[in-house]
Biopython code that builds the backbone (N, CA, C, O; Angstrom):
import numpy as np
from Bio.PDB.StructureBuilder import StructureBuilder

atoms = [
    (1, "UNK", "N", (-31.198, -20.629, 53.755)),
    (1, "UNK", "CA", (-30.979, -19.277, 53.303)),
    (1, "UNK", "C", (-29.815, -18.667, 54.079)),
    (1, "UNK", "O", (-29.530, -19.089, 55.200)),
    (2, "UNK", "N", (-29.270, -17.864, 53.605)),
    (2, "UNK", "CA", (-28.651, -17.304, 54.054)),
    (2, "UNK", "C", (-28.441, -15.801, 54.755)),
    (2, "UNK", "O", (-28.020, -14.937, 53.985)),
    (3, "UNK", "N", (-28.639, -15.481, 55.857)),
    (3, "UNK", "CA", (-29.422, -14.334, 56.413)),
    (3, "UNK", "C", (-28.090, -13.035, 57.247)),
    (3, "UNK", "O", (-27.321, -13.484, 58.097)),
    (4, "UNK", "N", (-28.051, -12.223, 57.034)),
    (4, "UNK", "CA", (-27.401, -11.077, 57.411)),
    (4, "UNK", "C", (-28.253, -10.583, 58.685)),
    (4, "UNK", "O", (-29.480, -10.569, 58.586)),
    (5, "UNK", "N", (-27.505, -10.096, 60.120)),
    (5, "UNK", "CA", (-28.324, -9.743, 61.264)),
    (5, "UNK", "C", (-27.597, -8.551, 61.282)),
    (5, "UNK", "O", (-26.386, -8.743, 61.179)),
    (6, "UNK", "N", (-28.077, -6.896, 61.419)),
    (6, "UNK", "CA", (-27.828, -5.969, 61.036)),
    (6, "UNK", "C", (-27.659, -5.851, 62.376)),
    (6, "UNK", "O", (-28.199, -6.611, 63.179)),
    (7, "UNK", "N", (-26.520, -4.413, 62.852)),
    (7, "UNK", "CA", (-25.664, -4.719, 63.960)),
    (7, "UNK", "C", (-26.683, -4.291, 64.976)),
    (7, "UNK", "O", (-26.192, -4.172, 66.098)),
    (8, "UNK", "N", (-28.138, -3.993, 64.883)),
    (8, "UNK", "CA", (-28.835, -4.073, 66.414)),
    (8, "UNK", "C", (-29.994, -4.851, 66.573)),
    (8, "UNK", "O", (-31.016, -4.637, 67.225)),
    (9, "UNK", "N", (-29.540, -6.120, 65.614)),
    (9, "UNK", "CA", (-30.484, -7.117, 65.425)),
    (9, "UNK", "C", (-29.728, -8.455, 66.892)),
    (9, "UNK", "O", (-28.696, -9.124, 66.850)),
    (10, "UNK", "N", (-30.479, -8.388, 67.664)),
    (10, "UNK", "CA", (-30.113, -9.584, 69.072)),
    (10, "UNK", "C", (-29.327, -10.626, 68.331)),
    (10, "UNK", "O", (-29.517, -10.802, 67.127)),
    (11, "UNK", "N", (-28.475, -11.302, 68.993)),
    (11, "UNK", "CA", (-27.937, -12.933, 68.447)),
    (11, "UNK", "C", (-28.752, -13.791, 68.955)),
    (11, "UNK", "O", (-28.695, -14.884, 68.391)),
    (12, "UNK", "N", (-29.773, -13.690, 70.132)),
    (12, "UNK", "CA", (-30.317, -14.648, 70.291)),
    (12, "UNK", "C", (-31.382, -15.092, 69.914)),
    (12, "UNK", "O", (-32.147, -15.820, 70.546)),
    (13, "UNK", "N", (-31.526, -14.580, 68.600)),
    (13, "UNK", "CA", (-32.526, -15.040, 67.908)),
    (13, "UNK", "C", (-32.005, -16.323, 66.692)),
    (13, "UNK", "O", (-32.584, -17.153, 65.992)),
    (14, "UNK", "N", (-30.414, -15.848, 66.972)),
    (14, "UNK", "CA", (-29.917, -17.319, 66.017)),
    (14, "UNK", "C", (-30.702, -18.590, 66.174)),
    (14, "UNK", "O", (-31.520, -18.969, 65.336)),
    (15, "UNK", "N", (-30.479, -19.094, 67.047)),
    (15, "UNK", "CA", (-30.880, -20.456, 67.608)),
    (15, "UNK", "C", (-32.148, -21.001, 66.980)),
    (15, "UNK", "O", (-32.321, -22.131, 66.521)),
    (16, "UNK", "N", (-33.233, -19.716, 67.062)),
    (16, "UNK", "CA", (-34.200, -20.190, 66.353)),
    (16, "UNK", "C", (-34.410, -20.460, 64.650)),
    (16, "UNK", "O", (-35.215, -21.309, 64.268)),
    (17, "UNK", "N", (-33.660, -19.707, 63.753)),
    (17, "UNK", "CA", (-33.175, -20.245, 62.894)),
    (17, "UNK", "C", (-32.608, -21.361, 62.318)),
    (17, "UNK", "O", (-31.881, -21.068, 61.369)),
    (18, "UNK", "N", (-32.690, -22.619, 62.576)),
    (18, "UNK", "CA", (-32.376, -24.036, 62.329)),
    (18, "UNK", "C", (-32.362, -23.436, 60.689)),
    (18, "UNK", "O", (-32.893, -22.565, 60.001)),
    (19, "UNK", "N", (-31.541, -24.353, 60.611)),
    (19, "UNK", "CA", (-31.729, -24.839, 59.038)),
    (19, "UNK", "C", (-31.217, -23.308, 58.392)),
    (19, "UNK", "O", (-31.117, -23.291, 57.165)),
    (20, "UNK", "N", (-30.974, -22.364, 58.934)),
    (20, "UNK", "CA", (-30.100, -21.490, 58.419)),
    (20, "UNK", "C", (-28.837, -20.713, 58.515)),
    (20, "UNK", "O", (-28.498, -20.467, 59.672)),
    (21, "UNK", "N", (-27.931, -20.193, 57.415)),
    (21, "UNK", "CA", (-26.434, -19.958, 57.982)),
    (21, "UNK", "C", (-26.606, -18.252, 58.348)),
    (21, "UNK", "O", (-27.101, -17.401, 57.609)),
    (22, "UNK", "N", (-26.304, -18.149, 59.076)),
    (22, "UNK", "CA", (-26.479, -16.367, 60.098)),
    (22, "UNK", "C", (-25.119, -15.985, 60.156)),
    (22, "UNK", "O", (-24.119, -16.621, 60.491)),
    (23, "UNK", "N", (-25.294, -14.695, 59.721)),
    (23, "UNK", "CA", (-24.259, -13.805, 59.960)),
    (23, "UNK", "C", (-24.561, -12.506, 60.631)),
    (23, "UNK", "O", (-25.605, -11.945, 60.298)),
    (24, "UNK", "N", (-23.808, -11.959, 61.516)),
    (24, "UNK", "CA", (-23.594, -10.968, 61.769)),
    (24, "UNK", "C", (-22.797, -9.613, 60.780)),
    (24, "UNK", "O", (-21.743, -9.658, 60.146)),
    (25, "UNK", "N", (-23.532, -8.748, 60.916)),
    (25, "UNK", "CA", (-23.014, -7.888, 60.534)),
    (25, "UNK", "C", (-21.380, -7.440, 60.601)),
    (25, "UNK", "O", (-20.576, -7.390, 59.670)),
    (26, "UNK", "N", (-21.201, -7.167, 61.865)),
    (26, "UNK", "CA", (-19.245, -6.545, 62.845)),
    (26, "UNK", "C", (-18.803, -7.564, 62.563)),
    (26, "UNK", "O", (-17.580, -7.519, 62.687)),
    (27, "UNK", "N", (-19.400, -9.196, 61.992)),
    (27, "UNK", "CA", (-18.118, -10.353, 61.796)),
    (27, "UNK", "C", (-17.914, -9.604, 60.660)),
    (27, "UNK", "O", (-16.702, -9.393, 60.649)),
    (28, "UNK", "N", (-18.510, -8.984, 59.515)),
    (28, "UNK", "CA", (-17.909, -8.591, 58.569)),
    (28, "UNK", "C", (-17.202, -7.469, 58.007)),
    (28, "UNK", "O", (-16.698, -7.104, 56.945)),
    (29, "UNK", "N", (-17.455, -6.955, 59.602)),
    (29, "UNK", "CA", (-16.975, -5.562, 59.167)),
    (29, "UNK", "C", (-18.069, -4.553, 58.431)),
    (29, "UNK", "O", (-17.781, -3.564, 57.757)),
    (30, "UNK", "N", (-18.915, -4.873, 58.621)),
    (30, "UNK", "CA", (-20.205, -4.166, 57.873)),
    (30, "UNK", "C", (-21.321, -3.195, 58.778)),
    (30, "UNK", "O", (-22.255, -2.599, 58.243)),
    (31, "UNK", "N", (-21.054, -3.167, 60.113)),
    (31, "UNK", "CA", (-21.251, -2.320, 61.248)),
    (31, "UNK", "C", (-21.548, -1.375, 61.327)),
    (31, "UNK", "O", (-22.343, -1.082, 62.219)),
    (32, "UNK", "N", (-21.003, -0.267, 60.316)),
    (32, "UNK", "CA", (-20.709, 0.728, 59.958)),
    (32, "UNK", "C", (-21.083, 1.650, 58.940)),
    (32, "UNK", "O", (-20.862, 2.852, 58.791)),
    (33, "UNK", "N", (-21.804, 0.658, 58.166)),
    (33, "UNK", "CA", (-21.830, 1.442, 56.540)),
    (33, "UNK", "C", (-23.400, 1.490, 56.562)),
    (33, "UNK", "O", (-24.071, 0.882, 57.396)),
    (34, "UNK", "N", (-23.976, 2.365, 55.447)),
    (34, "UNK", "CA", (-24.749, 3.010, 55.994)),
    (34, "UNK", "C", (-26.176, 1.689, 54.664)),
    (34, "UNK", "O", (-25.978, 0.655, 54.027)),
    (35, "UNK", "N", (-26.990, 2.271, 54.808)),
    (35, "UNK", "CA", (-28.241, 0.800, 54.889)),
    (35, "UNK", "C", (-27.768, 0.153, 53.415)),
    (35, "UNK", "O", (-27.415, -0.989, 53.120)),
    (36, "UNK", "N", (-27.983, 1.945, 52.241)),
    (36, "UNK", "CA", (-28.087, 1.503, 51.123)),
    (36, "UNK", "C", (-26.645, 0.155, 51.198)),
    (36, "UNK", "O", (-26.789, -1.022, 50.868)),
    (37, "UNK", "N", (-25.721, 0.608, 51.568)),
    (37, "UNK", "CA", (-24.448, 0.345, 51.084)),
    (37, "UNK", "C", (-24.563, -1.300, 51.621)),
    (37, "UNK", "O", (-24.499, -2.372, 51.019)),
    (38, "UNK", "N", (-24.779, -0.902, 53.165)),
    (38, "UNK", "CA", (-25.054, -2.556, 53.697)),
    (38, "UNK", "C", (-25.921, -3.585, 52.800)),
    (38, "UNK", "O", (-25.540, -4.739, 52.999)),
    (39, "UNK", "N", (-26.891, -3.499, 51.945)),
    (39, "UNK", "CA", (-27.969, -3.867, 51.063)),
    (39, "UNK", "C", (-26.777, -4.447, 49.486)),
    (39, "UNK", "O", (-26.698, -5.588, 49.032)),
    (40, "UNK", "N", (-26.368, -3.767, 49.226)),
    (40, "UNK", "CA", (-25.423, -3.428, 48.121)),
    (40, "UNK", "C", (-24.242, -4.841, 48.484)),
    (40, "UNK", "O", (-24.054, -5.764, 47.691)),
    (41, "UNK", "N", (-23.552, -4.714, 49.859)),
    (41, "UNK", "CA", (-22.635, -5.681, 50.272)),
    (41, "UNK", "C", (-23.485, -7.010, 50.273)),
    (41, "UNK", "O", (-23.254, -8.079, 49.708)),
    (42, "UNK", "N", (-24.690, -6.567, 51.191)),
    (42, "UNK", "CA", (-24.762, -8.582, 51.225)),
    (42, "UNK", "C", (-25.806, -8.890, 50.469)),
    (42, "UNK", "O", (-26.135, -10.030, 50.799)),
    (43, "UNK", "N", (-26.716, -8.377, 49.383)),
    (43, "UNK", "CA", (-26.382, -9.312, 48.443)),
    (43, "UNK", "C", (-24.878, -9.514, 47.108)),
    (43, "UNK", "O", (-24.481, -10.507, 46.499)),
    (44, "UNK", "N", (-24.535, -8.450, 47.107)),
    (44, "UNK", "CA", (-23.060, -8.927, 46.463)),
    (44, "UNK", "C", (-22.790, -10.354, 46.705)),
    (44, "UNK", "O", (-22.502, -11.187, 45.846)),
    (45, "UNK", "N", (-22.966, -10.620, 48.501)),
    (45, "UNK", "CA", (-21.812, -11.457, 49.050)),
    (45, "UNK", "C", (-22.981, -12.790, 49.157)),
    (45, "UNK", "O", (-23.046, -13.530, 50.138)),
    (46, "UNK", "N", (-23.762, -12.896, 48.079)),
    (46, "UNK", "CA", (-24.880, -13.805, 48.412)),
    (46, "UNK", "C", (-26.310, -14.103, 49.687)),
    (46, "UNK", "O", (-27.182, -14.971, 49.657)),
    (47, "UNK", "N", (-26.110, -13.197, 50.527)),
    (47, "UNK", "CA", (-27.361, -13.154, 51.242)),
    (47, "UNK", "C", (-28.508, -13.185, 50.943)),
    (47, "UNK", "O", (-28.909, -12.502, 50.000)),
    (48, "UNK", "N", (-29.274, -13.917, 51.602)),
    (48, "UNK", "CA", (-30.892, -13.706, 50.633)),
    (48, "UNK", "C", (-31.812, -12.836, 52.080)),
    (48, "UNK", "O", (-32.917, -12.300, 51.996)),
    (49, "UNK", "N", (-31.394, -12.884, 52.668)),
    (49, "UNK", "CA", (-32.408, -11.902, 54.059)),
    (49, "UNK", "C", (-31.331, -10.792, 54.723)),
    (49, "UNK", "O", (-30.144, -11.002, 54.976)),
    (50, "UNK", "N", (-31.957, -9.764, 54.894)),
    (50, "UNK", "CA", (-31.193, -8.784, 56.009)),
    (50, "UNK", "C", (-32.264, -8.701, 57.389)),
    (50, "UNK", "O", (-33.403, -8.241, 57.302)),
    (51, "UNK", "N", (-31.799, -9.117, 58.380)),
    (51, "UNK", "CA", (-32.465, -8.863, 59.463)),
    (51, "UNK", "C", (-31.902, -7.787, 60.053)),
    (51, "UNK", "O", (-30.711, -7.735, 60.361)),
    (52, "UNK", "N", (-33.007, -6.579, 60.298)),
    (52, "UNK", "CA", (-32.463, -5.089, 61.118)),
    (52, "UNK", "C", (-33.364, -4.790, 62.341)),
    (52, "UNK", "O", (-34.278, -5.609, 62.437)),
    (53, "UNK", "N", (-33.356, -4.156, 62.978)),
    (53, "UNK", "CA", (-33.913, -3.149, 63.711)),
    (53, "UNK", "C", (-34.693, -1.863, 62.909)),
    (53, "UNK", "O", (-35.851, -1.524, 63.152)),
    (54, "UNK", "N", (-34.081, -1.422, 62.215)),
    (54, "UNK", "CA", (-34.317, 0.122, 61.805)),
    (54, "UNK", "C", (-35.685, 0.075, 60.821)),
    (54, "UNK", "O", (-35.716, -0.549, 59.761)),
    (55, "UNK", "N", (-36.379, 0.554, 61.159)),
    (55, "UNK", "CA", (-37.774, 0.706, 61.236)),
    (55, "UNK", "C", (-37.721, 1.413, 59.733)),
    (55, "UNK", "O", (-38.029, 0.836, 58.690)),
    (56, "UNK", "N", (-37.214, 2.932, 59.860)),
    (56, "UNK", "CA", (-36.863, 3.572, 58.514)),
    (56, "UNK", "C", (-36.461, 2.815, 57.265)),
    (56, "UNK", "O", (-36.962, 3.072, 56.170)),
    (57, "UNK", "N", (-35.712, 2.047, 57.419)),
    (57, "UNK", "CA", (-35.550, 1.124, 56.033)),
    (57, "UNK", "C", (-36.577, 1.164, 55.038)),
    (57, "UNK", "O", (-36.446, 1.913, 54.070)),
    (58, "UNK", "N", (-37.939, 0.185, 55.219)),
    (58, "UNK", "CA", (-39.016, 1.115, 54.370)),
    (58, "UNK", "C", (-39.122, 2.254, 53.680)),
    (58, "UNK", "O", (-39.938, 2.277, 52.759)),
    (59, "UNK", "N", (-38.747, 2.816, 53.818)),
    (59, "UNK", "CA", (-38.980, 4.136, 53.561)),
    (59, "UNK", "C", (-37.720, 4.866, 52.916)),
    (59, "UNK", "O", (-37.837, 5.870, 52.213)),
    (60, "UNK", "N", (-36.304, 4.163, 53.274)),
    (60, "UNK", "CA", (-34.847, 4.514, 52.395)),
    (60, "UNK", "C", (-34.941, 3.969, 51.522)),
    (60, "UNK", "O", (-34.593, 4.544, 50.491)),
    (61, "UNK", "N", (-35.457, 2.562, 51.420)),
    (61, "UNK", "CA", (-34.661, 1.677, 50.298)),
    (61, "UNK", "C", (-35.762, 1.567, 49.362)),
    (61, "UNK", "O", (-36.891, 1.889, 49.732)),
    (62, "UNK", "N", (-35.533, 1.114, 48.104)),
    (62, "UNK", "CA", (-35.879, 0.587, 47.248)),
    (62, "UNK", "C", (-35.992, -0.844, 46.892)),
    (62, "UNK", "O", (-35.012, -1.066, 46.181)),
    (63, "UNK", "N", (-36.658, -1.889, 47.016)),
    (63, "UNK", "CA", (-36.836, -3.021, 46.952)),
    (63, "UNK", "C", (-36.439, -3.604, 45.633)),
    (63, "UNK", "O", (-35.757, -4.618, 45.486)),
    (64, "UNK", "N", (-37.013, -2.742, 44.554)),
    (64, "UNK", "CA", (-37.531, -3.355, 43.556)),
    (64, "UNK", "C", (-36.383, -3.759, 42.716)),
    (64, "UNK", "O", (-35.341, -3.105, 42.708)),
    (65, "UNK", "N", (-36.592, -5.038, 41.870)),
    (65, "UNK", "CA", (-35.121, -5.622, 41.370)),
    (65, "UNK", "C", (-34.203, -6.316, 42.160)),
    (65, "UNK", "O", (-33.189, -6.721, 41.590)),
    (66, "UNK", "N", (-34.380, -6.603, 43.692)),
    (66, "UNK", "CA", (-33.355, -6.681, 44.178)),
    (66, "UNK", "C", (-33.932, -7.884, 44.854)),
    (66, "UNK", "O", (-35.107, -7.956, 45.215)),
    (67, "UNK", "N", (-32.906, -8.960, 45.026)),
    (67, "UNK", "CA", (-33.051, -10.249, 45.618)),
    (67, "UNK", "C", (-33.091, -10.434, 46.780)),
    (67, "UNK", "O", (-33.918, -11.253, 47.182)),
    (68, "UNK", "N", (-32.305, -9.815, 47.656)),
    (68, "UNK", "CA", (-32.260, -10.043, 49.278)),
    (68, "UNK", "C", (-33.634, -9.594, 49.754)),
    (68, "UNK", "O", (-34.358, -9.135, 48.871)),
    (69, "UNK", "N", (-34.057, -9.636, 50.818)),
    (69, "UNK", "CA", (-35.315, -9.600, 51.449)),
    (69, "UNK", "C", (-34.772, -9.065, 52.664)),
    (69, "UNK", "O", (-33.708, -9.384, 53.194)),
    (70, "UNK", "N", (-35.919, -7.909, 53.193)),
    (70, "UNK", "CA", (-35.599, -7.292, 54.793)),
    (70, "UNK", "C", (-36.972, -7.730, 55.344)),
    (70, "UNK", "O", (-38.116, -7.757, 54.891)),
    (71, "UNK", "N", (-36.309, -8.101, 56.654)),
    (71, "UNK", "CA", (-37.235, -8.414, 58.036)),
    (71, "UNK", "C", (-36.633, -7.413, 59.014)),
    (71, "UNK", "O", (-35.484, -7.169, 59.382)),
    (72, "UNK", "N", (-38.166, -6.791, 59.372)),
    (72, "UNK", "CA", (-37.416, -5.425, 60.444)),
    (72, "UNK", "C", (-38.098, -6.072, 61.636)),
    (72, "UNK", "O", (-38.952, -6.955, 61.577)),
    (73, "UNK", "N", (-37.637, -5.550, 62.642)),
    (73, "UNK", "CA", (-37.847, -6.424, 64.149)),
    (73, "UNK", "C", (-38.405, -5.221, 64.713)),
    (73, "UNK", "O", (-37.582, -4.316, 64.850)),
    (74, "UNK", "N", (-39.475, -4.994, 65.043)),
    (74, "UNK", "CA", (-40.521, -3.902, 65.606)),
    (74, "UNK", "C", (-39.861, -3.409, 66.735)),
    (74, "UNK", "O", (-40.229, -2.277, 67.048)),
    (75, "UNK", "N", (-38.710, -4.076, 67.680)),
    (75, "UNK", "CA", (-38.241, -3.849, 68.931)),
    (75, "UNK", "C", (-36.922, -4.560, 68.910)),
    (75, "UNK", "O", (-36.933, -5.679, 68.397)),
    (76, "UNK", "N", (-35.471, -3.976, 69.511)),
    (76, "UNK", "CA", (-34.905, -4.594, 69.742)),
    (76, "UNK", "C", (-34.035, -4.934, 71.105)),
    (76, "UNK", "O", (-32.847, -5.168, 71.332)),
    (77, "UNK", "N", (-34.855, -4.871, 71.642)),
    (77, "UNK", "CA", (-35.084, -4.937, 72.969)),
    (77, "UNK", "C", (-35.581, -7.151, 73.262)),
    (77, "UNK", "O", (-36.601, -7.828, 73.136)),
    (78, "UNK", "N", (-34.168, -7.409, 73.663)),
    (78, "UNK", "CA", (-34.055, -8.843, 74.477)),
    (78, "UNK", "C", (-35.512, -9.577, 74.860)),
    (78, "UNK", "O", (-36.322, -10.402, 74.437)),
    (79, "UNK", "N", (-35.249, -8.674, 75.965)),
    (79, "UNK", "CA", (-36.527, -9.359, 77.052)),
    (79, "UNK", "C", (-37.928, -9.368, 76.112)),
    (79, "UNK", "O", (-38.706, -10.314, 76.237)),
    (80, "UNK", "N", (-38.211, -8.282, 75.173)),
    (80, "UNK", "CA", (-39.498, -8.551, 74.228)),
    (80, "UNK", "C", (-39.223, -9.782, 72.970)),
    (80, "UNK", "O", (-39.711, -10.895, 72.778)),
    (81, "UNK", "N", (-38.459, -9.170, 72.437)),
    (81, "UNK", "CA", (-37.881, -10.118, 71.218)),
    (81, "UNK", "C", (-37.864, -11.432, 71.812)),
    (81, "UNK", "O", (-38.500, -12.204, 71.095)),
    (82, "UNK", "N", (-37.214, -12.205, 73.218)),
    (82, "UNK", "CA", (-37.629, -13.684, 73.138)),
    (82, "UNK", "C", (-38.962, -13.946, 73.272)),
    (82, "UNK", "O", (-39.269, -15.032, 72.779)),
    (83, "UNK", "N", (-39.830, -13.360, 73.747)),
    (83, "UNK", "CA", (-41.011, -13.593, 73.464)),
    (83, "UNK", "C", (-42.085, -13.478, 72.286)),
    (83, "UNK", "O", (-43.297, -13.689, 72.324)),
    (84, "UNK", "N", (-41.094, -12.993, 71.002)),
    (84, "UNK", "CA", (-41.913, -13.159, 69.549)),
    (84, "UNK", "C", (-40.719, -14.347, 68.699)),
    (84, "UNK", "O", (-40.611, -14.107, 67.496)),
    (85, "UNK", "N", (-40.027, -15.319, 69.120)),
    (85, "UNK", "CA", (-39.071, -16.162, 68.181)),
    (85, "UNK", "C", (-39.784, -16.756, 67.328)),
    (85, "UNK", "O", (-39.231, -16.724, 66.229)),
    (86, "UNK", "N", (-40.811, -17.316, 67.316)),
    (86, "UNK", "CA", (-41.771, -17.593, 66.740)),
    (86, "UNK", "C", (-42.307, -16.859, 65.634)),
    (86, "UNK", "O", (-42.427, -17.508, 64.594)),
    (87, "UNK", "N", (-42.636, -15.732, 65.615)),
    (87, "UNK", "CA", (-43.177, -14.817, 65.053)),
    (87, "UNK", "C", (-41.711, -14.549, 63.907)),
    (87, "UNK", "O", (-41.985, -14.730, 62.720)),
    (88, "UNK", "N", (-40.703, -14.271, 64.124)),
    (88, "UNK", "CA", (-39.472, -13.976, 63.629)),
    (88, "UNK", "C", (-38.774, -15.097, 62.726)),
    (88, "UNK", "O", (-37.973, -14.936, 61.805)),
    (89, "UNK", "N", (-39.260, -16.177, 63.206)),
    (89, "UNK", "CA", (-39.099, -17.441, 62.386)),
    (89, "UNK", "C", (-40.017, -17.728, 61.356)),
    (89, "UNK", "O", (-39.745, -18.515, 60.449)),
    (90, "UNK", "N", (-40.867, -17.254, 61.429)),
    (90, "UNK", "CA", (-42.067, -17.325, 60.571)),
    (90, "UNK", "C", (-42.077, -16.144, 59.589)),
    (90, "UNK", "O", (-42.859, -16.238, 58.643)),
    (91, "UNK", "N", (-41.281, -14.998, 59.691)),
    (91, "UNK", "CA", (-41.263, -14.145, 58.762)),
    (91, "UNK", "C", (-40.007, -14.270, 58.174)),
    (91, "UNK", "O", (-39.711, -13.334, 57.432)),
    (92, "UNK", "N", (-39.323, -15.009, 58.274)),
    (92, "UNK", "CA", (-38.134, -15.149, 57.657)),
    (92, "UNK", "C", (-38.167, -16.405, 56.899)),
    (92, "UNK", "O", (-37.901, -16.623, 55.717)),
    (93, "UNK", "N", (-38.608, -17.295, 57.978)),
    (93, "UNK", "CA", (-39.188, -18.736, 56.260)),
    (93, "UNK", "C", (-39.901, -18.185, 55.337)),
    (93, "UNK", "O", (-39.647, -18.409, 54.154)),
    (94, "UNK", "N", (-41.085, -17.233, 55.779)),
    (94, "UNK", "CA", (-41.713, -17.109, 54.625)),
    (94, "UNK", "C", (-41.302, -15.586, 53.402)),
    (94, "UNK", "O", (-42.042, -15.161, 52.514)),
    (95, "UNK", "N", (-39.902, -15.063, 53.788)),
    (95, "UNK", "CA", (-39.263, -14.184, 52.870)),
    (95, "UNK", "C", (-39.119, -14.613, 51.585)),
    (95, "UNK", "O", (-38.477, -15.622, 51.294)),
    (96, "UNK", "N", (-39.706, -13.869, 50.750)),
    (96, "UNK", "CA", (-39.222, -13.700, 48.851)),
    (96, "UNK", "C", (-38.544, -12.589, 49.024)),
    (96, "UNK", "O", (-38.436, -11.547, 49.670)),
    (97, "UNK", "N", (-37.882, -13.642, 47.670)),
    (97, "UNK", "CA", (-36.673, -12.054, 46.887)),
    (97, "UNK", "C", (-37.275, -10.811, 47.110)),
    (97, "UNK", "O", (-38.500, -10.935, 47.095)),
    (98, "UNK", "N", (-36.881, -9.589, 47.324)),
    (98, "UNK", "CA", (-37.176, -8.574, 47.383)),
    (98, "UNK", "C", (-38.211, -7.960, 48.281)),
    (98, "UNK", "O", (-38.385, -6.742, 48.325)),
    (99, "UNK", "N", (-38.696, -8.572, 48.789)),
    (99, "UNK", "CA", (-39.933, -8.783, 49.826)),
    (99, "UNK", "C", (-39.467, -7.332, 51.377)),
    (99, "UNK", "O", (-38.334, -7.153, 51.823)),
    (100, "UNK", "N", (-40.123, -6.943, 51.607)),
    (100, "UNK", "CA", (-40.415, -6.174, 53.071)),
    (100, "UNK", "C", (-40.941, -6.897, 53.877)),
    (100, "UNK", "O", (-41.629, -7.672, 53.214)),
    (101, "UNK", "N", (-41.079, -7.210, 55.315)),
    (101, "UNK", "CA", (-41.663, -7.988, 56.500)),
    (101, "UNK", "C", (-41.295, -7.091, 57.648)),
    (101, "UNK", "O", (-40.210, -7.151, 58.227)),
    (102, "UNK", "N", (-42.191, -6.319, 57.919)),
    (102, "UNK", "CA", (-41.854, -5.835, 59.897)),
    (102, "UNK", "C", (-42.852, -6.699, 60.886)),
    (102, "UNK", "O", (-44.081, -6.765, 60.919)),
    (103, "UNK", "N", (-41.705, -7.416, 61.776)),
    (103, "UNK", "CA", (-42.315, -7.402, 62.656)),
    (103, "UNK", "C", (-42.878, -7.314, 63.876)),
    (103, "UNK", "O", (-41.938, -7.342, 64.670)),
    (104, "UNK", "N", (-43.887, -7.225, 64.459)),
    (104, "UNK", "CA", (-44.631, -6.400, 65.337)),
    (104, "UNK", "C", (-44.006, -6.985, 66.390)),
    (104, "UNK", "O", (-44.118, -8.180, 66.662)),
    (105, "UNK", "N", (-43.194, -6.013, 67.142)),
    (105, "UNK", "CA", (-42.901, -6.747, 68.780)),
    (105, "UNK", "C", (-43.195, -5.599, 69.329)),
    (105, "UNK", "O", (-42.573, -4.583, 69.017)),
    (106, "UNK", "N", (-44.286, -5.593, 70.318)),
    (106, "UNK", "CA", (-44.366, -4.215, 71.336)),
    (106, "UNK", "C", (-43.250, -3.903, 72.552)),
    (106, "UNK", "O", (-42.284, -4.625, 72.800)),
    (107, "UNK", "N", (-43.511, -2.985, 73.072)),
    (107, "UNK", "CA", (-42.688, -3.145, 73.829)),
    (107, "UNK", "C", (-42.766, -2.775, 75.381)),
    (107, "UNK", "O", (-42.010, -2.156, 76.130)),
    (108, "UNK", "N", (-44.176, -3.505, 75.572)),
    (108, "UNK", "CA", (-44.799, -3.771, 77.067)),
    (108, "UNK", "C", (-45.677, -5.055, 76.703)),
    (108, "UNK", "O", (-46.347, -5.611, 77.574)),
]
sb = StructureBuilder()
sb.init_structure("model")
sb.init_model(0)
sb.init_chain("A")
sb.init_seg("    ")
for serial, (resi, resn, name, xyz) in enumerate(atoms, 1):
    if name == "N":
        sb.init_residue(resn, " ", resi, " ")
    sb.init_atom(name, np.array(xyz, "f"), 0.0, 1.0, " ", f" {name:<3s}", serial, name[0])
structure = sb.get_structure()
């Protein structure tokens, strides 16, 4: 699959992704623009996952009809996030088209 990491989504969660092509957001210049629009660009540009931070998403976007899939990262905070890769890998293999996934990283 092909997965979009929204610009306060960690890179070091690449690694655990085998078997998939990752992009960053700022490689594309996409940093900047605001969710709907970011949503709008990558699936245009073929993405099938957006990985974010922003919790609100739920609640902006509209899913329905639309192919890419969001995984929201409960925390984006390093030191917690390597301790759910697992958890993050597992919600992203198991993404369908259009699909919502948050997941739970506390942050103690």
């Amino acid at each position: 699959m092909r997965i979009l990491f929204d610009h306060g989504t960690p890179s070091g969660i690449i690694p655990r992704l085998a078997g998939h092509a990752v992009t960053e957001a700022r490689d594309r210049g996409w940093d900047r623009i605001s969710n709907g629009d970011l949503l709008d660009a990558a699936e245009s540009a073929g993405f099938d996952i957006l990985v974010t931070t922003d919790k609100n998403m739920r609640y902006q976007q509209n899913l329905t009809g639309r192919r890419i899939s969001i995984v929201v990262l409960g925390n984006s905070q390093w030191p917690m996030v390597r301790m759910h890769l697992d958890k993050i890998a597992a919600a992203v293999n198991a993404a369908a088209p259009g699909s919502f996934t948050e997941v739970d990283i506390p942050y103690k």
